[in-house]
C-alpha positions in Angstrom: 0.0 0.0 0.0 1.2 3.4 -0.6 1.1 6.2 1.7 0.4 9.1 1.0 1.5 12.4 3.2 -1.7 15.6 3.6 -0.8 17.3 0.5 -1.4 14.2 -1.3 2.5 13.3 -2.3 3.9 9.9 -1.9 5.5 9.2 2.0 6.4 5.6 1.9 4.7 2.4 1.8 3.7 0.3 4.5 6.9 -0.8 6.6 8.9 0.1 3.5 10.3 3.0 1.2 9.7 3.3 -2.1 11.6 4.4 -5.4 10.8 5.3 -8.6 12.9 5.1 -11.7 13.3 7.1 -14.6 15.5 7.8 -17.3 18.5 5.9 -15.3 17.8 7.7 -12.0 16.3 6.5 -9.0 13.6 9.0 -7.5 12.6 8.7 -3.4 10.8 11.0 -1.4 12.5 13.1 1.2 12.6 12.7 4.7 10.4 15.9 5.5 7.8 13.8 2.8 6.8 11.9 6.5 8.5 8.9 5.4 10.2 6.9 7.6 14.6 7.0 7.2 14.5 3.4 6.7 18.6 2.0 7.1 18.2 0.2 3.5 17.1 3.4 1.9 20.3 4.9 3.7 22.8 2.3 2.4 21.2 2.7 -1.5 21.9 6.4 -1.2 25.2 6.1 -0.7 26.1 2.9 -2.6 23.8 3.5 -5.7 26.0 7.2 -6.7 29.3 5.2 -6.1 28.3 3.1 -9.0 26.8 5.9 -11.2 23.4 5.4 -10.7 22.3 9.3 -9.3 19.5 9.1 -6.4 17.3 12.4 -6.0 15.0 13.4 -3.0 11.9 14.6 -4.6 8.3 14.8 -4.1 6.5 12.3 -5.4 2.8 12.1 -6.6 1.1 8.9 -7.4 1.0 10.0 -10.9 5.2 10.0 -10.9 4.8 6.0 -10.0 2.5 5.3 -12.1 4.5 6.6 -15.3 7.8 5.1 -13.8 10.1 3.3 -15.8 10.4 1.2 -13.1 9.3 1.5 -9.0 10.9 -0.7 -6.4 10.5 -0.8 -2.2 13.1 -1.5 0.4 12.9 -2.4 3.5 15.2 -3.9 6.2 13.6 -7.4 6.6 12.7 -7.8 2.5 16.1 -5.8 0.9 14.8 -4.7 -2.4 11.5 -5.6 -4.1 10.3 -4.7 -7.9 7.0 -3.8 -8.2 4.5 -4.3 -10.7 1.6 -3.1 -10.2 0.0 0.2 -7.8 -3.7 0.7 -8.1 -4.2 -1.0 -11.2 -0.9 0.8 -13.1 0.9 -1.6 -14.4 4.6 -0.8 -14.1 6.7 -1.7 -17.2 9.6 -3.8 -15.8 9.2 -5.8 -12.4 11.8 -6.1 -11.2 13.4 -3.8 -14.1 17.6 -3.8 -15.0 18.2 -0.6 -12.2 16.2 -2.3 -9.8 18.4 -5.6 -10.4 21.0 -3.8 -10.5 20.5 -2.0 -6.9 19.8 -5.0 -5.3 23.0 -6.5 -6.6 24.6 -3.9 -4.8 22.7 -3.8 -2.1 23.6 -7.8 -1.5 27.6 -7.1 -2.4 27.2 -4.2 0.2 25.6 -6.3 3.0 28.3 -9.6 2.4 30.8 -6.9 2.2 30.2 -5.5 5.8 28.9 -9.4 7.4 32.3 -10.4 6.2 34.5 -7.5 7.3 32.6 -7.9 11.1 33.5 -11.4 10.9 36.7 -10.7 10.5 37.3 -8.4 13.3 35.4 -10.5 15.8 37.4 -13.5 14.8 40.7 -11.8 15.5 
């Protein structure tokens, strides 16, 4: 379900973030949107530029989703999720090539840092 904040932009959705995608970049709302910081939607800020993929803070409308090139969520328990569908709009590519792409990351990223705490507990 998507949320929606009082002047009708997109927040979040439940017990995750949402992003939109279009013409290579990734769109999320902004924190003052209502939406929650989410730690995944942290990490992707800062891992998704390091790899040349540009993520912008904007307001959202439903109407920005629903002509998205692609929209995905994150959240801490599910990672990265495509989505296909939001009130009957179909969305082009679930999960599209960004969206794979992100996750990708996102899954290097979190092996990366399970790996490197390993390591220093183990020594």
């Amino acid at each position: 379900m998507v949320l929606l904040n009082e002047r009708g932009e997109v927040a979040e959705c439940t017990a995750a973030n949402i992003f939109a995608v279009k013409n290579g970049k990734i769109y999320t709302p902004p924190l003052n949107s209502g939406c929650l910081e989410g730690v995944t939607r942290g990490i992707l800020a800062e891992i998704a530029p390091e790899a040349g993929i540009n993520v912008v803070e904007q307001n959202l409308r439903p109407e920005d989703l629903y002509s998205a090139e692609e929209v995905f969520i994150s959240s801490t328990n599910r990672n990265i999720i495509g989505v296909g569908e939001i009130a009957g709009h179909k969305i082009a590519a679930a999960p599209g090539p960004i969206t794979r792409q992100v996750e990708e990351l996102f899954v290097a990223h979190v092996t990366d840092y399970v790996t490197r705490r390993h390591a220093a507990a183990t020594r």
